[in-house]
GULUM-60197 format. One record per residue (C-alpha): x negated, y negated, z; residue in three letters. Coordinates in steps of 0.02 Angstrom, whole numbers, padded with zeros to 5 digits, always signed. Layout:
N
XYZALA...
//
This chain:
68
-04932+05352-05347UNK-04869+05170-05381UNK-04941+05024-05315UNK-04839+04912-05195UNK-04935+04746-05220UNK-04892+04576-05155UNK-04903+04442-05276UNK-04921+04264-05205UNK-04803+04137-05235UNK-04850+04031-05398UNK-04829+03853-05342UNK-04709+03733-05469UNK-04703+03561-05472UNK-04597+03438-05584UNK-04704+03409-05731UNK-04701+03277-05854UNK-04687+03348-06020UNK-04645+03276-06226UNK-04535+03365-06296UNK-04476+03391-06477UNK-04317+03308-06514UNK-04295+03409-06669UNK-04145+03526-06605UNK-04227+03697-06696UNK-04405+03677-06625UNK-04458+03715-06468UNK-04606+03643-06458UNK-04688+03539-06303UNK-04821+03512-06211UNK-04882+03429-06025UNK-04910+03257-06052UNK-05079+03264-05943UNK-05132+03367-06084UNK-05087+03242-06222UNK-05233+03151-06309UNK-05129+02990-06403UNK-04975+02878-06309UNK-04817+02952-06416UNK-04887+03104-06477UNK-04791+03241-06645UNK-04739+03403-06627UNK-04886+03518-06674UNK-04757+03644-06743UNK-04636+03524-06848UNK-04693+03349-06830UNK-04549+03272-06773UNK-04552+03132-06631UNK-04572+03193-06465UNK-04503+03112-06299UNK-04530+03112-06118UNK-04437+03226-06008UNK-04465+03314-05844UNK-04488+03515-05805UNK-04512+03629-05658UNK-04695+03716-05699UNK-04835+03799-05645UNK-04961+03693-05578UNK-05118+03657-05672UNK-05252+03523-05659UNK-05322+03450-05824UNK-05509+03443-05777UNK-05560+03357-05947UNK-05446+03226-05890UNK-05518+03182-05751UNK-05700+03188-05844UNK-05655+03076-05960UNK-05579+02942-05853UNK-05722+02934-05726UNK
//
């Protein structure tokens, strides 16, 4: 009747990420995945600054495009 599946192990990583220094928002985003240097919040446009989290691993593909 139920379903005993085995879900594979989502790899993390320690991503580098800007986040919004306004205390109320929680807005942030990967820094692979930013387009300018020192980017706003999208949500309250506040400063943003660099700090580190554990994540899910993804690869920015346009990145790489662009850079080649």
């Amino acid at each position: 009747m139920y379903s005993r599946k085995t879900f594979e192990e989502i790899e993390q990583r320690e991503t580098e990420v800007w986040a919004c220094t306004n205390q109320d928002c929680n807005g942030w985003m990967r820094q692979d995945f930013s387009f300018v240097d020192t980017p706003a919040c999208p949500l309250c446009h506040n400063s943003m600054e660099k700090e580190a989290r554990m994540l899910p691993v993804v690869e920015n593909l346009t990145h790489r495009m662009v850079s080649t």
